[in-house]
C-alpha positions as a Markdown table, in Angstrom:
| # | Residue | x | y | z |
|---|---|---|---|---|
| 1 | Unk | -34.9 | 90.5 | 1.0 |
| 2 | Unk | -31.7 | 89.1 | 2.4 |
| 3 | Unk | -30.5 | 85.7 | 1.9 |
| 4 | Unk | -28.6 | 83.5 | 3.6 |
| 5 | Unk | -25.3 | 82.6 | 1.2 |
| 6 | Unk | -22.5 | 80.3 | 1.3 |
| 7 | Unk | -19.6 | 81.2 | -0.6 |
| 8 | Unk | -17.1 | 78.1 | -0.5 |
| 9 | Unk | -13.6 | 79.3 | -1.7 |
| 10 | Unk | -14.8 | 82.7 | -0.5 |
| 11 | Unk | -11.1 | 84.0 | 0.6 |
| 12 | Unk | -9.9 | 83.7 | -2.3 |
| 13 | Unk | -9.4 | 86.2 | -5.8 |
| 14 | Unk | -13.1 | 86.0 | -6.9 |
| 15 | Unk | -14.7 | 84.9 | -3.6 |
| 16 | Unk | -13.2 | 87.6 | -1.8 |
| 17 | Unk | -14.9 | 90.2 | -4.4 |
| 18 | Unk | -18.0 | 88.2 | -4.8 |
| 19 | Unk | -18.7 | 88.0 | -1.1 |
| 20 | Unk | -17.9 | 91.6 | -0.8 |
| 21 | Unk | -20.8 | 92.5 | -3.5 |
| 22 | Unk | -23.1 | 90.1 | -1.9 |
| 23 | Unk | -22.3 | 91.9 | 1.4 |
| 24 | Unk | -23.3 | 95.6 | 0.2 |
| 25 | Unk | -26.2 | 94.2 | -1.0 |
| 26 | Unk | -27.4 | 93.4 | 2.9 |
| 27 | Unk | -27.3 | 89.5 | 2.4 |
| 28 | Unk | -25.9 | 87.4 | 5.4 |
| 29 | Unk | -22.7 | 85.4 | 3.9 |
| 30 | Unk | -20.8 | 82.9 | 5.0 |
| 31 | Unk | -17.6 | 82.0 | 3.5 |
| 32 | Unk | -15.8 | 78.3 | 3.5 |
| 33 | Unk | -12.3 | 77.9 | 2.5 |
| 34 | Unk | -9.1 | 75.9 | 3.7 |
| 35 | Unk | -6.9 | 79.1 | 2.8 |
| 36 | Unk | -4.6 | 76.3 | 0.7 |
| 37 | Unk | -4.5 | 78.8 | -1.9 |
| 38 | Unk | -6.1 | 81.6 | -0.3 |
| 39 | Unk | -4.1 | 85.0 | 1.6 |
| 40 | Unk | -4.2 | 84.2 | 5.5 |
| 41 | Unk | -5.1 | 87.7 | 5.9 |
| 42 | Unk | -8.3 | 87.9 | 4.0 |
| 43 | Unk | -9.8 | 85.7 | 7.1 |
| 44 | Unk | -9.3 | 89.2 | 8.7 |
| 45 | Unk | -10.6 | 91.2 | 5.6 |
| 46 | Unk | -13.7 | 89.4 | 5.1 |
| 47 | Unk | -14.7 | 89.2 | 8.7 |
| 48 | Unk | -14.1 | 92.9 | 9.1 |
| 49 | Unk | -16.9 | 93.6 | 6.6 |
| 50 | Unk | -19.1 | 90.8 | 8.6 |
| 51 | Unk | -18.6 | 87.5 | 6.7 |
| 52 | Unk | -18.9 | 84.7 | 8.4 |
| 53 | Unk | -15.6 | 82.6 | 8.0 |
| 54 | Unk | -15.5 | 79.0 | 8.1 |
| 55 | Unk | -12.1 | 77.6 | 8.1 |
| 56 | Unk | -12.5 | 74.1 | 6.7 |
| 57 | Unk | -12.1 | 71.9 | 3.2 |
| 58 | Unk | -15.4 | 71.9 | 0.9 |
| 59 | Unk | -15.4 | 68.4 | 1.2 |
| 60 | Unk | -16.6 | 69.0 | 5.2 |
| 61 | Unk | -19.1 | 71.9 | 4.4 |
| 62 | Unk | -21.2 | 72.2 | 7.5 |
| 63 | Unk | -24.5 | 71.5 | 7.8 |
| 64 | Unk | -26.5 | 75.0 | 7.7 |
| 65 | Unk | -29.5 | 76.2 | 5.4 |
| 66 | Unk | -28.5 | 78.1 | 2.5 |
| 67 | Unk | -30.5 | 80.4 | 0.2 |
| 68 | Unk | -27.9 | 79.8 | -2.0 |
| 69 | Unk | -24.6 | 78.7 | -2.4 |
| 70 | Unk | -21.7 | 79.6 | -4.9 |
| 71 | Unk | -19.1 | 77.0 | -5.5 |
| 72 | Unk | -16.0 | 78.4 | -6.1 |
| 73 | Unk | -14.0 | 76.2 | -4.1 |
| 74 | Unk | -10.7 | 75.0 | -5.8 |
| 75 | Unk | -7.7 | 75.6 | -6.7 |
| 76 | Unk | -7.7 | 77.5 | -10.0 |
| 77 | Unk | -4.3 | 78.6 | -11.1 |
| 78 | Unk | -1.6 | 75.9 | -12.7 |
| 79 | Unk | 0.7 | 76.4 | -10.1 |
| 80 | Unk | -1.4 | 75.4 | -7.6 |
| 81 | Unk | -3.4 | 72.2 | -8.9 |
| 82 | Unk | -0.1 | 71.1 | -10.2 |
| 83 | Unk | 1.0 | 70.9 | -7.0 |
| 84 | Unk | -2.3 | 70.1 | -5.2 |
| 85 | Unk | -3.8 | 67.4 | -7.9 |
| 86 | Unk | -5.8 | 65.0 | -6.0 |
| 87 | Unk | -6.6 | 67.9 | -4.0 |
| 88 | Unk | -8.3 | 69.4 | -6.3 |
| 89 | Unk | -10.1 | 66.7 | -7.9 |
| 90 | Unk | -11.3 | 65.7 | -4.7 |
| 91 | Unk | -12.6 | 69.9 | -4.3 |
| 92 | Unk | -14.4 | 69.8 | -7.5 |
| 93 | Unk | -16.0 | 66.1 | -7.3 |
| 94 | Unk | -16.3 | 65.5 | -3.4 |
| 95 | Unk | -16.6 | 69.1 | -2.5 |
| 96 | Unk | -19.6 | 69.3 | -5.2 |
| 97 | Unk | -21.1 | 66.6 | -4.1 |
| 98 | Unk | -21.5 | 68.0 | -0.3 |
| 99 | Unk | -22.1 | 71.1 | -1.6 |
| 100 | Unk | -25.0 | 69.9 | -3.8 |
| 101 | Unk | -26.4 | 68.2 | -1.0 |
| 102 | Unk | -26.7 | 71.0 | 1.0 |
| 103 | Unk | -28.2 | 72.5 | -1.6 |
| 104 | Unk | -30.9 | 69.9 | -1.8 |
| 105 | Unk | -31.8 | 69.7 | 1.8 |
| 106 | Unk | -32.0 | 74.0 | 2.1 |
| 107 | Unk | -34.4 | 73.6 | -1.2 |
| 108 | Unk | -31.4 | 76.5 | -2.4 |
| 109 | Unk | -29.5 | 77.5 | -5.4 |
| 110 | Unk | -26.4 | 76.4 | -6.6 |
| 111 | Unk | -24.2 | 77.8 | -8.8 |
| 112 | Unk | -20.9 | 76.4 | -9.7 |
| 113 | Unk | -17.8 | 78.2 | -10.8 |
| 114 | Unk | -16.9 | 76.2 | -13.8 |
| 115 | Unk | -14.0 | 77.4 | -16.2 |
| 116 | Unk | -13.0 | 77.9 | -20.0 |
| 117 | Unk | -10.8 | 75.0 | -19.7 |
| 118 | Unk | -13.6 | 72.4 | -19.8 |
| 119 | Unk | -13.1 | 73.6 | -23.4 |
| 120 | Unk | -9.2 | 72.6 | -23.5 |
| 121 | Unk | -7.2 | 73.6 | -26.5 |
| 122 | Unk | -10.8 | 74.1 | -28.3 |
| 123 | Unk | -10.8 | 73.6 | -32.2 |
| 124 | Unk | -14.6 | 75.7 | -31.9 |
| 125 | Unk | -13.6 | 79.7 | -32.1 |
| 126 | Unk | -15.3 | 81.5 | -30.0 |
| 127 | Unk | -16.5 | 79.2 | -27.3 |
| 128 | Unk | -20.2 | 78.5 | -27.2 |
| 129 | Unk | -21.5 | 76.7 | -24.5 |
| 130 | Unk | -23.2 | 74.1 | -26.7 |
| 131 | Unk | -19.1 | 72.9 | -27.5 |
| 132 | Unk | -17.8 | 70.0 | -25.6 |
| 133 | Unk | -14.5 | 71.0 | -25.4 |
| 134 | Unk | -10.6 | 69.3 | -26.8 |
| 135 | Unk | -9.5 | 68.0 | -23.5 |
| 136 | Unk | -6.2 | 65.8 | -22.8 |
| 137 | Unk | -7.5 | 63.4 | -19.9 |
| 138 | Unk | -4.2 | 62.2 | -19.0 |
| 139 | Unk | -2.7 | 65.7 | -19.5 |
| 140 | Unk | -0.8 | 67.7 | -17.3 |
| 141 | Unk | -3.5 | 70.2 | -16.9 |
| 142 | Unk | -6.2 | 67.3 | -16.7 |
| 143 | Unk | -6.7 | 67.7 | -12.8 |
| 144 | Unk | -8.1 | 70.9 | -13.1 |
| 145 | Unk | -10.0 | 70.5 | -16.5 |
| 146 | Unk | -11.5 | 67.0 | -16.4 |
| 147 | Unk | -12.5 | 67.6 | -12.5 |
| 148 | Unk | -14.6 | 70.7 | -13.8 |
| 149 | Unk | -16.4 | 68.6 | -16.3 |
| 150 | Unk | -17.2 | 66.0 | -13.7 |
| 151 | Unk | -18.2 | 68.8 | -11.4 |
| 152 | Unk | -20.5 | 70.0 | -14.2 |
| 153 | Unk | -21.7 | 66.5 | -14.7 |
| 154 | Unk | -22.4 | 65.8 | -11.3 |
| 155 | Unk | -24.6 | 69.1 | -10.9 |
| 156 | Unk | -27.0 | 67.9 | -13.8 |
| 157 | Unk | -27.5 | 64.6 | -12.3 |
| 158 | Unk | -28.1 | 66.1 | -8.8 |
| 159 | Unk | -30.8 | 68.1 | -11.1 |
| 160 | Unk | -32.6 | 65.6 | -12.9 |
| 161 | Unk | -32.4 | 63.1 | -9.8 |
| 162 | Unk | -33.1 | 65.4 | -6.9 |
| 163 | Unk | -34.3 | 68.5 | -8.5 |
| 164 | Unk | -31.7 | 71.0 | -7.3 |
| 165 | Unk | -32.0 | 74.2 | -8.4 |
| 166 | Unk | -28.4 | 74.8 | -10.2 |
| 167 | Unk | -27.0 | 76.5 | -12.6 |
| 168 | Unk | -23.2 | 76.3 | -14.2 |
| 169 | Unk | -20.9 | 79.9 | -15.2 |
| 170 | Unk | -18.0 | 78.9 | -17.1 |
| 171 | Unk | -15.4 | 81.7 | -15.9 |
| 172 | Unk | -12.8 | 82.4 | -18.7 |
| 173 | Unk | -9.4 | 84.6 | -17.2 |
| 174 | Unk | -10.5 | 87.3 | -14.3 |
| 175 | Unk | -7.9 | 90.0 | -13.2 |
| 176 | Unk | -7.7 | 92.7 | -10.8 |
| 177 | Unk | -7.0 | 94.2 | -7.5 |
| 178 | Unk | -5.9 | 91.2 | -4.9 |
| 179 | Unk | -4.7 | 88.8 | -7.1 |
| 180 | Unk | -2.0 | 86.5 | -5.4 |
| 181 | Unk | 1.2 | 87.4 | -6.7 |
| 182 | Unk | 2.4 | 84.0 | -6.6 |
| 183 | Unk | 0.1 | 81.6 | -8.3 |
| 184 | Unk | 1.5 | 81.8 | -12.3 |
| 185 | Unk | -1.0 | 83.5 | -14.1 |
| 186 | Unk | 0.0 | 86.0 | -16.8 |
| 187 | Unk | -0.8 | 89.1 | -15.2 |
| 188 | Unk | 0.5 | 89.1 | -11.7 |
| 189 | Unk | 3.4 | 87.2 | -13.1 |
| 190 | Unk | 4.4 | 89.7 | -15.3 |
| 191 | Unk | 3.3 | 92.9 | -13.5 |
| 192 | Unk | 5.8 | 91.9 | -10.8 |
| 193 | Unk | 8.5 | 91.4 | -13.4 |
| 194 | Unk | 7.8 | 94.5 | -15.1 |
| 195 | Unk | 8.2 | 96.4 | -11.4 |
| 196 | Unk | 11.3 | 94.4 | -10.2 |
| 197 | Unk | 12.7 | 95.2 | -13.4 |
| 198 | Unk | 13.3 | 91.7 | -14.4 |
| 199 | Unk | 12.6 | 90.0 | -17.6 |
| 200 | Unk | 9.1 | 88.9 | -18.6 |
| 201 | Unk | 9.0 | 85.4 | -19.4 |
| 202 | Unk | 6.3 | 84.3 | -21.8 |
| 203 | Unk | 6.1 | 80.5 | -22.3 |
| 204 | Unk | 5.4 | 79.5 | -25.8 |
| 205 | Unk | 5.5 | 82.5 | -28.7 |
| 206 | Unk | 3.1 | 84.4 | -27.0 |
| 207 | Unk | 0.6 | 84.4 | -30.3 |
| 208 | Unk | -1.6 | 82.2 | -27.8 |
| 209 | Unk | -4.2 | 84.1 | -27.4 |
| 210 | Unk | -7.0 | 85.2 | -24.4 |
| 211 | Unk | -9.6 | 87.2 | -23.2 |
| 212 | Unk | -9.5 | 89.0 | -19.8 |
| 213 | Unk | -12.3 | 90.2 | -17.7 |
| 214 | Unk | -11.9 | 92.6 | -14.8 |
| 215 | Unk | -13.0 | 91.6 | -11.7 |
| 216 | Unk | -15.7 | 93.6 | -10.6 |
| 217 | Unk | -17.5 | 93.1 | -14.0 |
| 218 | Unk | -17.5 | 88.9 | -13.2 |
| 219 | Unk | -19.1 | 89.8 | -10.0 |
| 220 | Unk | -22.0 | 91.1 | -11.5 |
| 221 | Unk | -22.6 | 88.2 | -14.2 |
| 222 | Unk | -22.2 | 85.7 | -11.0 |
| 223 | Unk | -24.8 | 87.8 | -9.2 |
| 224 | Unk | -27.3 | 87.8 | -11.9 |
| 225 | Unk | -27.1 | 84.4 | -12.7 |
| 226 | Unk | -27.2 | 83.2 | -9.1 |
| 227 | Unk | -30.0 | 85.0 | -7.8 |
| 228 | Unk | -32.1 | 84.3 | -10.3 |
| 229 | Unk | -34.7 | 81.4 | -9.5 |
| 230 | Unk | -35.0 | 80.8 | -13.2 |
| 231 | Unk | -31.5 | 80.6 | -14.4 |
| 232 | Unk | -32.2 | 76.5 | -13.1 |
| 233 | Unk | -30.8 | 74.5 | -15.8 |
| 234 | Unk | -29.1 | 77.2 | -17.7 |
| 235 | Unk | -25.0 | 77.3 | -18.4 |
| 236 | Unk | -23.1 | 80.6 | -18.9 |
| 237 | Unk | -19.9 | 81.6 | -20.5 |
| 238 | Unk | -18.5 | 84.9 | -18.0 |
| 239 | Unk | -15.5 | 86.6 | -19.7 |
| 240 | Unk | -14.8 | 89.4 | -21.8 |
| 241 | Unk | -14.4 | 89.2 | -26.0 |
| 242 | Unk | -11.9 | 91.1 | -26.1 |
| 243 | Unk | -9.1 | 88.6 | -27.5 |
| 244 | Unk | -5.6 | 89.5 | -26.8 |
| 245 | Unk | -2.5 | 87.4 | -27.9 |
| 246 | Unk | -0.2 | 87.0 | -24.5 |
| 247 | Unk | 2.6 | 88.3 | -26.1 |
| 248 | Unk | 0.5 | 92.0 | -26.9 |
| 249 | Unk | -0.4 | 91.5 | -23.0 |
| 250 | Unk | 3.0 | 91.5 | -21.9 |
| 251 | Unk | 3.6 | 94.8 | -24.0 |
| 252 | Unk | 0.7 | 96.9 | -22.3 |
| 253 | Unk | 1.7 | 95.9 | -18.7 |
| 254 | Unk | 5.6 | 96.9 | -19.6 |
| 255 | Unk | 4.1 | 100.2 | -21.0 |
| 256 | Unk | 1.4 | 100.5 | -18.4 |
| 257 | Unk | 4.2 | 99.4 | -15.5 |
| 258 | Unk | 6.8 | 102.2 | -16.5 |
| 259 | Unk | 8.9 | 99.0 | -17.2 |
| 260 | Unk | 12.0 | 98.6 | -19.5 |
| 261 | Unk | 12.1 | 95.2 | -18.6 |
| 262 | Unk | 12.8 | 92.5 | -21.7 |
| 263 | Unk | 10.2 | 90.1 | -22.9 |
| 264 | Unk | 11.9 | 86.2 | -23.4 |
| 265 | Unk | 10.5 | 83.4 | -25.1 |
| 266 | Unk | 10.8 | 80.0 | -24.1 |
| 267 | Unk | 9.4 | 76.4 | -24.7 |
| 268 | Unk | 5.2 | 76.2 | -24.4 |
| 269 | Unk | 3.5 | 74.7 | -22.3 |
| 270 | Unk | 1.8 | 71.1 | -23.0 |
| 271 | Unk | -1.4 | 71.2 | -23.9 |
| 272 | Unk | -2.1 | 75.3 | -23.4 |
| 273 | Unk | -4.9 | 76.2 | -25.5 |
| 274 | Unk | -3.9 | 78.4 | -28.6 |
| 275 | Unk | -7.0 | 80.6 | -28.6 |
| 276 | Unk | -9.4 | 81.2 | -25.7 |
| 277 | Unk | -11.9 | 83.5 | -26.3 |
| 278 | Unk | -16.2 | 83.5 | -25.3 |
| 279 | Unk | -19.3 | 83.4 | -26.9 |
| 280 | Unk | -21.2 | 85.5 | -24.4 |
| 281 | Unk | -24.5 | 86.5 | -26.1 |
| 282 | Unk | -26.7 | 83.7 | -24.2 |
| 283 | Unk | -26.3 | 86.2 | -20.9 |
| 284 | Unk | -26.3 | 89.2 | -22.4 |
| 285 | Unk | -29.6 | 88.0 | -23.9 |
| 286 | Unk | -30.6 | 86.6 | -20.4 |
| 287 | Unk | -29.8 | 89.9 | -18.1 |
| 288 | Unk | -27.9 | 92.3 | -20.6 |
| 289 | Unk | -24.6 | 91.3 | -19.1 |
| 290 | Unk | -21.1 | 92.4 | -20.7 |
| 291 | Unk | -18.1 | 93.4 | -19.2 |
| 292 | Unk | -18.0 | 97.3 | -19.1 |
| 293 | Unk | -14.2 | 97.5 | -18.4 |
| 294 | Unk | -11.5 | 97.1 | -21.0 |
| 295 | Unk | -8.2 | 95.7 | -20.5 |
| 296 | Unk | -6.0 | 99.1 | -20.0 |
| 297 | Unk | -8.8 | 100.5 | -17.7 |
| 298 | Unk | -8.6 | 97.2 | -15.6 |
| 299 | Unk | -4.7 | 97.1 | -15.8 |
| 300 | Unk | -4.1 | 100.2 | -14.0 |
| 301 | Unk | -5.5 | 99.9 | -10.6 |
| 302 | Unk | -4.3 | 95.7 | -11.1 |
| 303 | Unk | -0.7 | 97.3 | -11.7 |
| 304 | Unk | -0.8 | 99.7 | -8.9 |
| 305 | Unk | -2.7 | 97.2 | -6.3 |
| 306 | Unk | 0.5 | 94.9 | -7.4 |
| 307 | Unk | 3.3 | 98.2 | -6.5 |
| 308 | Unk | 1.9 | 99.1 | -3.4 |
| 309 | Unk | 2.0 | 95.3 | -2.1 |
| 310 | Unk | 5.6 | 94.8 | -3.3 |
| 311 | Unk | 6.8 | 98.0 | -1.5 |
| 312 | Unk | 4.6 | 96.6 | 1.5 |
| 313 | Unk | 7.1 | 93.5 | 1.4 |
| 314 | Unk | 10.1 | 95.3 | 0.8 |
């Protein structure tokens, strides 16, 4: 049966893919973004496949009915809420909040987007999602992280006062095809060193470690989870467990890239977490979700989505 499905921050990385999936599977989708962080052209993209594109900040989310709605709306990468702070505090507390109402007068689902960093620099290895998390409140990364726990805390009040349907993902590091070359994270930043030849830059000594899940895989957990009327109440971790120290990172995408570039060390970053890695059994036991692609698989049309863009430019 098809739904009717909001996807705010649907133009960017993950909504772009997400309302793609949601697309082929015949639903109707509408897609709300301000494109602050998002590629002008995917307005075009996403409208070509017949998405429905609202150009407009979460905070003023039209009043439509929903079957659901995925809130993926903010600014996700350190380069952008660093420069967009209040921003996006006011996306991930304001923007829930309208959101969530929606959600209550439709009678819909509602999902949020969360994020491994409501777990900070955790001292729990791997993350459950019974941890509360090692956050800095006054750090520099505290925009992003402590607006996601308010987000998450706002959700379960809206639930136990109003009796939304919602559930929470926690999202831990997503690659792949259509990432923004631009916004700081490790593997666009040093894909595009690695094809312009230039050094790769790893901040800290790159024994920091992560987990990365391919794209297309995190689709499918956020489908599962979202379209099922039973996940209310339920929180997810989304990522792959695969752990990989940045530094080892840097050294596949070199080798993957054709690359002779150098890789430099400099000073860390305050507060970036040392290990980052998910518990996911709670949704494989739910659905039989795990990430089917590993990192080299994933790298190589990530790398060569990356080339053909910078010759594009050039």
């Amino acid at each position: 049966m098809s739904d009717r499905i909001l996807v705010a921050g649907g133009a960017g990385f993950i909504g772009k893919h997400l309302c793609r999936a949601l697309v082929e599977q015949g639903h109707r989708v509408f897609c709300l973004d301000n494109f602050s962080t998002s590629d002008p052209e995917s307005r075009h993209e996403l409208e070509s496949i017949g998405v429905f594109v609202d150009e407009a900040d979460v905070t003023l989310a039209t009043d439509r009915p929903y079957d659901a709605i995925y809130h993926l709306a903010s600014p996700a990468s350190p380069v952008h809420y660093r420069r967009m702070a209040l921003s996006t505090m006011w996306a991930n507390a304001l923007g829930t909040r309208r959101l969530l109402e929606l959600a209550n007068a439709s009678a819909g689902r509602f999902l949020l987007a969360s994020t491994s960093e409501i777990y900070g620099d955790p001292l729990v290895h791997p993350q459950t999602e019974d941890y509360w998390g090692n956050v800095n409140p006054i750090g520099e990364r505290a925009c992003y992280d402590e607006s996601k726990r308010f987000a998450e805390t706002l959700t379960w009040e809206y639930r136990r006062v109003y009796g939304v349907n919602a559930r929470i993902v926690r999202i831990f590091n997503t690659y792949g095809p259509g990432m923004m070359l631009d916004d700081g994270r490790a593997i666009p930043e040093f894909t595009v060193s690695a094809l312009k030849g230039k050094p790769l830059n790893i901040q800290g000594d790159g024994k920091q470690t992560r987990s990365f899940c391919y794209v297309d895989d995190l689709v499918r957990g956020l489908m599962a989870v979202g379209q099922d009327p039973d996940a209310d109440g339920k929180v997810y971790n989304i990522g792959s467990p695969g752990e990989f120290t940045v530094g080892e990172l840097a050294t596949i995408i070199k080798e993957l890239a054709g690359s002779d570039s150098e890789i430099v060390y400099g000073d860390p970053v305050p507060d970036d977490p040392r290990r980052r890695k998910p518990d996911i059994s709670r949704i494989t036991a739910a659905y039989g979700w795990q990430p089917t692609t590993d990192l080299r698989t994933g790298l190589v049309p990530t790398i060569a989505d990356i080339r053909t863009r910078l010759r594009a430019e050039s």
